[in-house]
C-alpha positions as CSV (number, residue, x, y, z in Angstrom):
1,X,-50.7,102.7,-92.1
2,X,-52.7,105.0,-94.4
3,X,-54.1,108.3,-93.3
4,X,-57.0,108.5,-94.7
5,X,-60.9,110.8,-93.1
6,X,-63.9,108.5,-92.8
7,X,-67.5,109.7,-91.6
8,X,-68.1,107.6,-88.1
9,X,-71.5,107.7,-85.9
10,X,-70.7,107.8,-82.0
11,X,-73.0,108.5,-79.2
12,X,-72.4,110.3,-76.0
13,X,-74.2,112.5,-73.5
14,X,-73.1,116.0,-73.3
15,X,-74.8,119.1,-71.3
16,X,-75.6,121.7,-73.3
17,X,-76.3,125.1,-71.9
18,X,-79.4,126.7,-74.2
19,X,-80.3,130.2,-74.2
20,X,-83.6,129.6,-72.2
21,X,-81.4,127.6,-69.7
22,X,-79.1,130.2,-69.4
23,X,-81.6,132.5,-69.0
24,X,-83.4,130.5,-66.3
25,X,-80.0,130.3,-64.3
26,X,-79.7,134.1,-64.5
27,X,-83.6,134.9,-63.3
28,X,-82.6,132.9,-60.4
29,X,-79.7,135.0,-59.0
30,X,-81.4,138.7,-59.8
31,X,-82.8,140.6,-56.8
32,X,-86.0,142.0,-57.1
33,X,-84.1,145.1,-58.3
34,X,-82.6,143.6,-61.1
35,X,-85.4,141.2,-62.1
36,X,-87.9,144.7,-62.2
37,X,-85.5,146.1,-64.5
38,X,-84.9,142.9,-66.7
39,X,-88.4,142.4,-67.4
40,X,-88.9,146.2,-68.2
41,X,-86.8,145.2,-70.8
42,X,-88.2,142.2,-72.0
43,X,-91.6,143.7,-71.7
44,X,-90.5,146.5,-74.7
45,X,-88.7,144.0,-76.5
46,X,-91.5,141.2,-76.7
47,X,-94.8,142.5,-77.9
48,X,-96.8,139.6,-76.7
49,X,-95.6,140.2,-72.9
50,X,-97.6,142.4,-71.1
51,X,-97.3,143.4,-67.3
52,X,-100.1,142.1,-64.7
53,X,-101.8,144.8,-62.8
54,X,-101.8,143.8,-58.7
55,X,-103.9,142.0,-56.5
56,X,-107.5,142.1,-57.4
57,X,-106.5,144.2,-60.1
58,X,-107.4,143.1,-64.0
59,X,-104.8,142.1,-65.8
60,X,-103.9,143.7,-69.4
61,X,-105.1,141.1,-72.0
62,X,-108.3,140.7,-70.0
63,X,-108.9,144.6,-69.9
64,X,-107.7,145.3,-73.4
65,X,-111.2,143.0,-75.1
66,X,-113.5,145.8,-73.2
67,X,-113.1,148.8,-73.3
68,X,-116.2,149.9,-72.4
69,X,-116.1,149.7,-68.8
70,X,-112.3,152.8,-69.5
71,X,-114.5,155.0,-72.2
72,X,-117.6,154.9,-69.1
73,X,-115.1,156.1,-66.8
74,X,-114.2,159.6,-68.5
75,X,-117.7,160.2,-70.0
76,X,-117.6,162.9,-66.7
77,X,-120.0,163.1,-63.8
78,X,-123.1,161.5,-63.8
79,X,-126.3,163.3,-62.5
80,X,-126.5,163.3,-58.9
81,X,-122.8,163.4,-58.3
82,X,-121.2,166.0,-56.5
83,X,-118.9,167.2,-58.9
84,X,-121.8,168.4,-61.4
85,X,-120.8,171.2,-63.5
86,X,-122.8,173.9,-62.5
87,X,-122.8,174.7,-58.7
88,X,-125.2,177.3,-57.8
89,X,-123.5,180.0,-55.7
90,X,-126.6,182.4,-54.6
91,X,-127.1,182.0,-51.4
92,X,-130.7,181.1,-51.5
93,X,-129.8,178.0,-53.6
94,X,-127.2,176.8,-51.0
95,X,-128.7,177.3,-48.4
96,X,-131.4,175.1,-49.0
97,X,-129.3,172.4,-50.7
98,X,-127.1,172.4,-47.7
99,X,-129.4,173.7,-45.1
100,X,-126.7,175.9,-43.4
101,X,-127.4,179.4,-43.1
102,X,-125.5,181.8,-45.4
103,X,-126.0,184.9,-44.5
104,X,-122.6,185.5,-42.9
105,X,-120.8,183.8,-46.1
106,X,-118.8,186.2,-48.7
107,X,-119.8,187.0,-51.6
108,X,-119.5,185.1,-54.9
109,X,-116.9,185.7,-57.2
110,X,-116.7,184.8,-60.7
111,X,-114.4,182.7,-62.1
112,X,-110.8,182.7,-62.2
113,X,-109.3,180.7,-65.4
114,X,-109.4,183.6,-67.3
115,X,-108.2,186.5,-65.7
116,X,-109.7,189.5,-64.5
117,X,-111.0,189.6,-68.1
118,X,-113.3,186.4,-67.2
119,X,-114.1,188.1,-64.0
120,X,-115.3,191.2,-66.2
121,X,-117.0,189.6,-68.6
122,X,-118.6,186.7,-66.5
123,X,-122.7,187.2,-66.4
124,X,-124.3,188.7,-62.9
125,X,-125.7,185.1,-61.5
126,X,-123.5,183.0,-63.1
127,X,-122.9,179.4,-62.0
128,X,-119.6,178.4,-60.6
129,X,-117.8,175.3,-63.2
130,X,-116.3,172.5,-61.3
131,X,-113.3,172.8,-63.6
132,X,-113.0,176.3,-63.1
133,X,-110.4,176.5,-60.5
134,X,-108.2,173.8,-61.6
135,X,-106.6,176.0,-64.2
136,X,-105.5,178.2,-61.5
137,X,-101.6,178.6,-61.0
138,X,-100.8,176.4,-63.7
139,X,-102.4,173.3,-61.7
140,X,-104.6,172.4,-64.4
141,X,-106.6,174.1,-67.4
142,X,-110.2,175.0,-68.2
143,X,-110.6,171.9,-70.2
144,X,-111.6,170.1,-67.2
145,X,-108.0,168.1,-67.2
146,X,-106.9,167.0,-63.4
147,X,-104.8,169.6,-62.1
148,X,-101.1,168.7,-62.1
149,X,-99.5,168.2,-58.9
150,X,-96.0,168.1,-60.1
151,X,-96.2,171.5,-60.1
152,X,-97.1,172.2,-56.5
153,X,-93.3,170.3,-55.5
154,X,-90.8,171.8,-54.1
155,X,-87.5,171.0,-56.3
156,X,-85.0,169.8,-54.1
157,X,-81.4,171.5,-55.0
158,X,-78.3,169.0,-54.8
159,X,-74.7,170.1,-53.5
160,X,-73.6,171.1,-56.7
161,X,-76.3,173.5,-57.7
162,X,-76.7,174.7,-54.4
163,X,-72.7,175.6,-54.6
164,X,-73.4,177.3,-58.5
165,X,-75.8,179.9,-57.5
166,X,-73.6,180.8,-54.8
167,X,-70.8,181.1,-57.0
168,X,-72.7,183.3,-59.6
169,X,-72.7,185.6,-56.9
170,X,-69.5,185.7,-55.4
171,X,-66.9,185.8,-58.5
172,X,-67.7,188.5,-60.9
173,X,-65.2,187.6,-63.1
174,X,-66.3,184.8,-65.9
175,X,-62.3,183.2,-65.7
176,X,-62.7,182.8,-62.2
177,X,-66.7,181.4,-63.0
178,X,-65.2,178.9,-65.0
179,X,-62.0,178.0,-62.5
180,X,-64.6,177.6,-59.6
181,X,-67.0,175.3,-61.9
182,X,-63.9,173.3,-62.6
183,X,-63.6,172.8,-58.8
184,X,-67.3,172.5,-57.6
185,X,-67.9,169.3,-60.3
186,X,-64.8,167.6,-58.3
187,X,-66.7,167.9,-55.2
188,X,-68.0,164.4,-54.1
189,X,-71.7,163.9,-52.4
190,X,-69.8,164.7,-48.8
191,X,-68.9,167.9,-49.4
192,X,-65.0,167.3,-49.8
193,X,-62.8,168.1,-52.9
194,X,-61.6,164.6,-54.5
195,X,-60.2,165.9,-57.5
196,X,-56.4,167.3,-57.5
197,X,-56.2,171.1,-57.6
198,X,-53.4,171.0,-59.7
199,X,-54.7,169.3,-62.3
200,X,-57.9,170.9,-62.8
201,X,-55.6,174.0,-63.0
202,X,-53.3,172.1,-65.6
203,X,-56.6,171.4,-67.3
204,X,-58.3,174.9,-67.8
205,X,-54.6,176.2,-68.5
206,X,-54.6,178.2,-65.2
207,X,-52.4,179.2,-62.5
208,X,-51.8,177.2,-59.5
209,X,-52.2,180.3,-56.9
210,X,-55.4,181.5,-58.9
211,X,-57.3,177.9,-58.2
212,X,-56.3,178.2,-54.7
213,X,-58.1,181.7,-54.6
214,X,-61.0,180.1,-56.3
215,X,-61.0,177.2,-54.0
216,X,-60.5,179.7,-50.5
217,X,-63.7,181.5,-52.3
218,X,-65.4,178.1,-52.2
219,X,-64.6,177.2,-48.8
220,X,-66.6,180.3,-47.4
221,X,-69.8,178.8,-49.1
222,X,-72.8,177.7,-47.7
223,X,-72.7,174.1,-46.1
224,X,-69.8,175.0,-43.7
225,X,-66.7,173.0,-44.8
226,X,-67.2,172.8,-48.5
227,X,-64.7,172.2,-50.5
228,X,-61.8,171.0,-47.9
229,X,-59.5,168.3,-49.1
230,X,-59.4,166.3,-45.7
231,X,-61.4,166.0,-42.5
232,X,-58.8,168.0,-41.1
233,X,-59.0,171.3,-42.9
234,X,-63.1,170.6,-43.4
235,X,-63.1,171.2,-39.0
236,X,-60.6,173.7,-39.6
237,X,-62.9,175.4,-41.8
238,X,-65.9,175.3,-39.4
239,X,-64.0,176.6,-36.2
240,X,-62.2,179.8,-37.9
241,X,-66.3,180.4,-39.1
242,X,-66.5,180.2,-35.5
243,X,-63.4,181.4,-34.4
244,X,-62.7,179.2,-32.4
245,X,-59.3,178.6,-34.5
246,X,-57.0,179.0,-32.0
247,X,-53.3,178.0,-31.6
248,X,-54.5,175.2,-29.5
249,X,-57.4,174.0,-31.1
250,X,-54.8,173.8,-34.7
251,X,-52.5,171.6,-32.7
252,X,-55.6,169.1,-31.9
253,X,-57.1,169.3,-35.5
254,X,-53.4,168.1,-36.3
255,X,-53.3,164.9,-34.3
256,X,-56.6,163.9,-35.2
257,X,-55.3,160.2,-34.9
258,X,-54.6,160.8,-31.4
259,X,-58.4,162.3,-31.1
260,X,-59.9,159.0,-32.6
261,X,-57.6,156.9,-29.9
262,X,-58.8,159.5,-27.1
263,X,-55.3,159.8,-26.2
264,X,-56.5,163.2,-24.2
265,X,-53.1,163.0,-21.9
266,X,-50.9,163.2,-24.9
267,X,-53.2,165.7,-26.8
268,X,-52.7,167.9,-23.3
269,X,-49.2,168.0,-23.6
270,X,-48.7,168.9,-27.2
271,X,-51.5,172.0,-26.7
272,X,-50.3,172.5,-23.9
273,X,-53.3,172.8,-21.5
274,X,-55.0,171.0,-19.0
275,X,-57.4,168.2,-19.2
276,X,-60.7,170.4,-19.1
277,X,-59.6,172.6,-22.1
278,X,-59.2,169.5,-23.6
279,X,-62.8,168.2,-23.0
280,X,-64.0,171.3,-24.1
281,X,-62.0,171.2,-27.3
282,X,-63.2,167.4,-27.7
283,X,-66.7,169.0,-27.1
284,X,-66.7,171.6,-29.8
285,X,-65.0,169.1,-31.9
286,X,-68.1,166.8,-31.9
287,X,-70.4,170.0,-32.5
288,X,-68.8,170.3,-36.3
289,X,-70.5,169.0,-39.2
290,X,-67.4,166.3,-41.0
291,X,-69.4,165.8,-44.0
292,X,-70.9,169.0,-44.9
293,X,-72.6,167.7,-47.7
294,X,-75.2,165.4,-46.1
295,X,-78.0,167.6,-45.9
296,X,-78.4,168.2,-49.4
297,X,-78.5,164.0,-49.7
298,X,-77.0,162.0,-52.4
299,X,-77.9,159.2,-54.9
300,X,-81.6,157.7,-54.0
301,X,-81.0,154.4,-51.5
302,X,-83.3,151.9,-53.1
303,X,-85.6,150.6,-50.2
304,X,-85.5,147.3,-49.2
305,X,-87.6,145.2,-50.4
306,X,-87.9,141.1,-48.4
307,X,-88.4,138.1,-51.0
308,X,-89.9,135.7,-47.8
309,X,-91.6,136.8,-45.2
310,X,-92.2,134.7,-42.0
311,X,-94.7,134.7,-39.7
312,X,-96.2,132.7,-36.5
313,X,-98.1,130.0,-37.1
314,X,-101.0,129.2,-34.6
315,X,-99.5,125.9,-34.1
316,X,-95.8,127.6,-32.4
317,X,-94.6,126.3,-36.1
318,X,-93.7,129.0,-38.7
319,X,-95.5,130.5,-41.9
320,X,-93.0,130.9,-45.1
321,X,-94.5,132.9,-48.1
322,X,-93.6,134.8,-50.8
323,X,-93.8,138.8,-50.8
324,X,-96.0,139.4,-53.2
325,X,-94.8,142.7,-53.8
326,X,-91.7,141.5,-54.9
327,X,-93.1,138.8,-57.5
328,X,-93.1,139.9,-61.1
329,X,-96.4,140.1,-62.5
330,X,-96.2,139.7,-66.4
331,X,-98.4,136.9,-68.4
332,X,-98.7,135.9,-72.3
333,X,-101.3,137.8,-74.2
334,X,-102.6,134.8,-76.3
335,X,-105.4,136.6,-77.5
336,X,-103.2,138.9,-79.1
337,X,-100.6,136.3,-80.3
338,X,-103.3,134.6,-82.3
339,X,-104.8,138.3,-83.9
340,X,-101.1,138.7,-85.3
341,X,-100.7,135.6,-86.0
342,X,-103.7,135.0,-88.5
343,X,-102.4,138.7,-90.0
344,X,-99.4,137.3,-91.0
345,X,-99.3,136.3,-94.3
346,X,-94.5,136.6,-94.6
347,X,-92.7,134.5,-93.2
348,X,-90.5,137.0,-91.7
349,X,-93.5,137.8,-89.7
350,X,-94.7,134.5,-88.8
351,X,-91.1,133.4,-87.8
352,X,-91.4,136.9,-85.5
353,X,-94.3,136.0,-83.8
354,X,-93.6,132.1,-83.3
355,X,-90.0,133.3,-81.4
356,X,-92.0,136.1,-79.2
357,X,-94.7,133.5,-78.2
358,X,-92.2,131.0,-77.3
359,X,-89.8,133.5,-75.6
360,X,-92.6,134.9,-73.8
361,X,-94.0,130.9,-72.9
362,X,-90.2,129.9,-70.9
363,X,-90.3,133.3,-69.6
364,X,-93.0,133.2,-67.6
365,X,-92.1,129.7,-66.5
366,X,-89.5,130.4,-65.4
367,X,-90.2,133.0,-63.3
368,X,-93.0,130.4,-61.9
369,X,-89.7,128.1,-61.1
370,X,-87.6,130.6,-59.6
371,X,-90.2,131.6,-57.1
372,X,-91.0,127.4,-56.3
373,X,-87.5,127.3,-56.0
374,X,-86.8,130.6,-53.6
375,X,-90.0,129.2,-51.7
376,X,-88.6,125.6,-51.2
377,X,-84.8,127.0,-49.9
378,X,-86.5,129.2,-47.8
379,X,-88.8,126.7,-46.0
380,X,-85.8,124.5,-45.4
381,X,-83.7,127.6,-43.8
382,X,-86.9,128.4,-41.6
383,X,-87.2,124.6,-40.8
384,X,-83.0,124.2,-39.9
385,X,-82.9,127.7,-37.9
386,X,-86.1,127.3,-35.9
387,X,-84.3,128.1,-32.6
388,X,-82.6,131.3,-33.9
389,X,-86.6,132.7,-34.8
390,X,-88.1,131.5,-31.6
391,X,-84.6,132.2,-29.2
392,X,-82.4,134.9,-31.3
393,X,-78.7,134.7,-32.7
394,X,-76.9,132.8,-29.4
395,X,-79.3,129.9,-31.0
396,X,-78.2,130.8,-34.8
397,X,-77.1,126.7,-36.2
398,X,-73.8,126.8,-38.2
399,X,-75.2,125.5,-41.8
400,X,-73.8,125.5,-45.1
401,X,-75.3,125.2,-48.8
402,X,-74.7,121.3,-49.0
403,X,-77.2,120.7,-46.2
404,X,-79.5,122.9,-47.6
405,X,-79.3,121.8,-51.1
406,X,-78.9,117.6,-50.0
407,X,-82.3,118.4,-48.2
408,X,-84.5,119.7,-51.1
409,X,-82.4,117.8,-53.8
410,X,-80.8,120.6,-55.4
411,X,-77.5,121.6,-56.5
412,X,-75.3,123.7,-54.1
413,X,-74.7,126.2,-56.8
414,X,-78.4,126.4,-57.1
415,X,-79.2,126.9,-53.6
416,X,-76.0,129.7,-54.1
417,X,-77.9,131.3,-57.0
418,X,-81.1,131.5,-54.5
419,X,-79.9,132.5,-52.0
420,X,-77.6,136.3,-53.0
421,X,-79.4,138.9,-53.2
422,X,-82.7,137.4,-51.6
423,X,-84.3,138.7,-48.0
424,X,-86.2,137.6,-45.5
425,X,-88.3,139.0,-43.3
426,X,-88.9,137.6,-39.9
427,X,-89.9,138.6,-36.3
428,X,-86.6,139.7,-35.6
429,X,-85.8,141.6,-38.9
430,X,-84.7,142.0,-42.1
431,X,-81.7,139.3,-43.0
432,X,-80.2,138.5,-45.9
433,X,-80.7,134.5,-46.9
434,X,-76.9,134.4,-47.0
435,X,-77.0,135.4,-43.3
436,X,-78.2,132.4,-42.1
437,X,-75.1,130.3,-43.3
438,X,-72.1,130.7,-41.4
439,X,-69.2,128.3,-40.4
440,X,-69.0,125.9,-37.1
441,X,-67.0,126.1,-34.2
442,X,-66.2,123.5,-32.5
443,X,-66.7,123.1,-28.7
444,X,-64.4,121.6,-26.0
445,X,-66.3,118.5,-24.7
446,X,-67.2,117.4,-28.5
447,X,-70.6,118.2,-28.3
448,X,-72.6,119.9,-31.0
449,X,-70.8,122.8,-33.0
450,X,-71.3,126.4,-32.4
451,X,-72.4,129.2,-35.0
452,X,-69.6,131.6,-36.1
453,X,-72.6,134.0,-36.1
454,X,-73.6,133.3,-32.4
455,X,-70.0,133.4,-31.3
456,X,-69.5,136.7,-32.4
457,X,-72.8,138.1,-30.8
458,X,-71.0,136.5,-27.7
459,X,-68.0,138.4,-28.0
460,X,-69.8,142.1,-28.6
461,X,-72.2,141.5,-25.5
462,X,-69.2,140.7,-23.6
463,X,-67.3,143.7,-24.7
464,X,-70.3,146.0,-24.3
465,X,-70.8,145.0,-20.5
466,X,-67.0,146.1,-20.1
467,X,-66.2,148.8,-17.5
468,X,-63.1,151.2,-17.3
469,X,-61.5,149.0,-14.3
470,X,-62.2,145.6,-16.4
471,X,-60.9,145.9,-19.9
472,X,-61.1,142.2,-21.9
473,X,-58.1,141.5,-23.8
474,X,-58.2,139.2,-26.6
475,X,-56.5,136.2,-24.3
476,X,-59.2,136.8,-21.7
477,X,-62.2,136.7,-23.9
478,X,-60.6,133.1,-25.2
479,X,-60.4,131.9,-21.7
480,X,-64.0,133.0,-21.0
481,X,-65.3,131.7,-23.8
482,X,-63.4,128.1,-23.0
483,X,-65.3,128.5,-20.1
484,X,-68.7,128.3,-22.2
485,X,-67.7,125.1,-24.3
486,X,-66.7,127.0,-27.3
487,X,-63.5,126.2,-28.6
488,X,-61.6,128.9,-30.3
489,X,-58.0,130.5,-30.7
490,X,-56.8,133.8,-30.1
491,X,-56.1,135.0,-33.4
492,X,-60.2,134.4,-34.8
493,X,-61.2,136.2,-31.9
494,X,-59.0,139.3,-32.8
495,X,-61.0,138.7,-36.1
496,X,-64.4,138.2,-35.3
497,X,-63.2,141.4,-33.3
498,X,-61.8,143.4,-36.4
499,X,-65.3,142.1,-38.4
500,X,-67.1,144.2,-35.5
501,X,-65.2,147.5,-35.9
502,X,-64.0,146.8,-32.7
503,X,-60.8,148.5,-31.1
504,X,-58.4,146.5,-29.4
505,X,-58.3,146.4,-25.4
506,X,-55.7,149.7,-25.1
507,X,-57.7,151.6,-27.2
508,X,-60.8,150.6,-26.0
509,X,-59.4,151.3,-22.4
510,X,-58.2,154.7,-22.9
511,X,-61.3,155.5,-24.8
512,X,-63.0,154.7,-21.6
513,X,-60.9,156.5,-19.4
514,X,-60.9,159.8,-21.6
515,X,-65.2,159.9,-21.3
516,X,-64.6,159.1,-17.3
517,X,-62.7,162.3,-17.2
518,X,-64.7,164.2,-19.4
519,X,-67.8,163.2,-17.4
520,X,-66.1,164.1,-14.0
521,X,-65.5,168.1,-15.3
């Protein structure tokens, strides 16, 4: 048999991901966040994208044809408006503009932009400018610019500058400046000292013991508690301030463990006093700051920011919509595609142009998909979990993606893709769309499955209605739920339990028992 190539024609059917697909399937799963920040981008890169201005607002490409209506808006005051330049300021004159009487008013001064040498050198009589006072403190200028308000905000210090100027002033010596630098950058948003001493002493080619001075410096700052290493010697810290360091109170800061268990009869023994010495140490314990670095803040929390919102309907049905303040807002300036395009006369350019237009075309159409699409998921989560808006989450449904997505005829990775990083908000808050799928557990007569979701809610009401004389063990909060048709075994108990943050029955019964006592002294 000769081996020989030959050209051969065969058709098949392949998928093919394109560039605007991919891009379509990666609009779908960005959050609001992430699609704000994409489109910035896209919105420098492409020339014929501009952004949309809000409700009722005028968009760019409309706006950017007249701009006669912008150059009308900072010719200045017209006559008859109340910021006219020239304001009399005898008394005669405002009094009978205002018809108030002024003869108990202060005199006039003269301006101010200027000085006391435009105070000196200011006419007898003359009239007051609008503009004059917004030069004053830097605010503005005698131009008539707006003054700036920028410069009337307080700047808000973070941990690390606030610990600088302190340390400016408490180590003279520039080696110990630099040492103690070293050691406030490796101070985390809390307050506490992440970074090893020893190798920040390794690194500056210091001594061991001479950091440790630098860092016992440190510690004395202003917040209280700077600059520990641990929670225990950040409360340590805060009580020898207070001196309330005693032998005793040490021996509790070192079982801290037993502290979080509210083990107070073992705690008793090993500091060796009674039970109301040790409420009063738990007290003062509680008093103490354990991240000393909160006030000062940390990196800005971006605010939430709901993709649906649901509302009543005056039928007892529900309302889905989109949150128009989370919909991008960018449209295709085609006026402005086809003034480039007639100036082109390269190919280059043309070739330029064509891409941006057709770029700028999917991109807009997709965005008008992915908000069809997070509109149609969310109507059919509203429409499934109709009981947990009008009831709350004992009535949350188990539900998965494939009932969603066989409902709307979708794909389940689709309905995925919607669903992270998308919010709703309805009359009972803020969820994520990804809260409202959650596995099934079965029940003991076979009848219709129960919500992971709604059993753990079970579990945490029944936990929170404990008292110190009826502690629920794991075993007992099986039987009782058996007893309310929900099959379930011991072991997803301890972790819907765990999932909660939830101590186990000893701890939550000593815990118990410790605030009795401390509420009987």
């Amino acid at each position: 048999m000769a081996i020989s190539t030959k050209l051969m024609m065969r058709q098949g059917q392949a998928l093919v991901m394109t560039p605007q697909l991919l891009q379509a399937i990666k609009l779908l799963q960005f959050s609001n966040v992430e699609l704000s920040a994409f489109l910035h981008d896209e919105l420098e890169r492409n020339p014929l994208l501009e952004a949309q201005e809000g409700d009722g607002g005028v968009d760019v490409a409309e706006r950017s044809g007249d701009e006669s209506g912008a150059e009308a808006a900072f010719e200045g005051p017209q006559e008859g408006d109340w910021a006219r330049q020239d304001l009399a300021v005898d008394s005669a004159t405002l009094s009978a503009d205002l018809g108030a009487d002024m003869s108990n008013a202060f005199e006039a001064e003269g301006p101010t932009v200027g000085g006391e040498q435009a105070r000196d050198e200011a006419p007898d009589g003359a009239g007051l400018s609008a503009t004059s006072w917004t030069g004053a403190a830097g605010g503005g200028s005698a131009d008539g610019e707006a003054p700036n308000l920028e410069a009337y905000v307080a700047d808000r210090q973070n941990l690390h500058e606030h610990l600088a100027e302190q340390l400016a002033l408490a180590c003279p010596d520039p080696r110990h400046r630099i040492i103690g630098q070293a050691v406030i950058d490796g101070i985390d948003e809390s307050g506490y000292l992440r970074e090893d001493l020893g190798e920040i002493a390794d690194r500056l080619e210091a001594d061991r013991a001479e950091a440790e001075r630098v860092l016992a410096i440190i510690q004395t700052f202003d917040p209280s508690g700077v600059g520990a290493r641990d929670l225990a010697e950040c409360l340590a810290i805060q009580l020898k301030e207070r001196d309330r360091y005693d032998p005793a109170m040490q021996t509790f800061i070192a079982n801290l463990p037993l502290v979080a268990r509210r083990d107070f009869a073992q705690l008793a023994k090993l500091c060796g006093v009674d039970h109301e010495d040790i409420a009063d140490m738990a007290a003062e314990l509680r008093r103490l700051e354990p991240k000393p670095g909160r006030a000062f803040g940390g990196a800005p929390i971006q605010p939430l920011v709901a993709d649906v919102i649901v509302r009543g309907a005056a039928d007892g049905g529900w309302h889905v919509e989109l949150n128009a303040d989370a919909l991008p807002r960018v449209l295709v300036n085609h006026s402005y595609a086809a003034q480039v395009s007639a100036a082109a006369t390269g190919a280059t350019d043309k070739s330029f142009i064509s891409n941006c237009l057709q770029n700028a075309n999917w991109l807009t159409k997709s965005l008008e998909q992915r908000a069809r699409t997070i509109l149609r998921v969310a109507s059919e989560i509203v429409r499934l979990q109709d009981a947990f808006l009008a009831h709350g989450v004992e009535h949350l449904r188990p539900l998965n993606l494939r009932t969603v997505a066989d409902a709307i005829g979708m794909h389940e990775s689709t309905v995925s893709r919607v669903t992270s990083n998308k919010y709703m908000m309805t009359p009972r808050g803020v969820f994520e769309l990804k809260y409202f799928f959650s596995a099934s557990i079965a029940t003991t007569s076979g009848g219709a499955a129960h919500s992971a979701e709604a059993v753990r809610f079970r579990i945490k009401q029944m936990i929170d209605r404990e008292t110190p004389d009826d502690i629920l063990s794991d075993d007992a909060i099986v039987e009782r739920l058996k007893a309310s048709d929900i099959d379930i075994a011991r072991r997803t108990v301890a972790k819907y339990r765990d999932s909660l943050r939830i101590p186990s029955s000893v701890d939550r019964r000593r815990a118990k028992l410790g605030q009795a006592r401390i509420a009987a002294h």
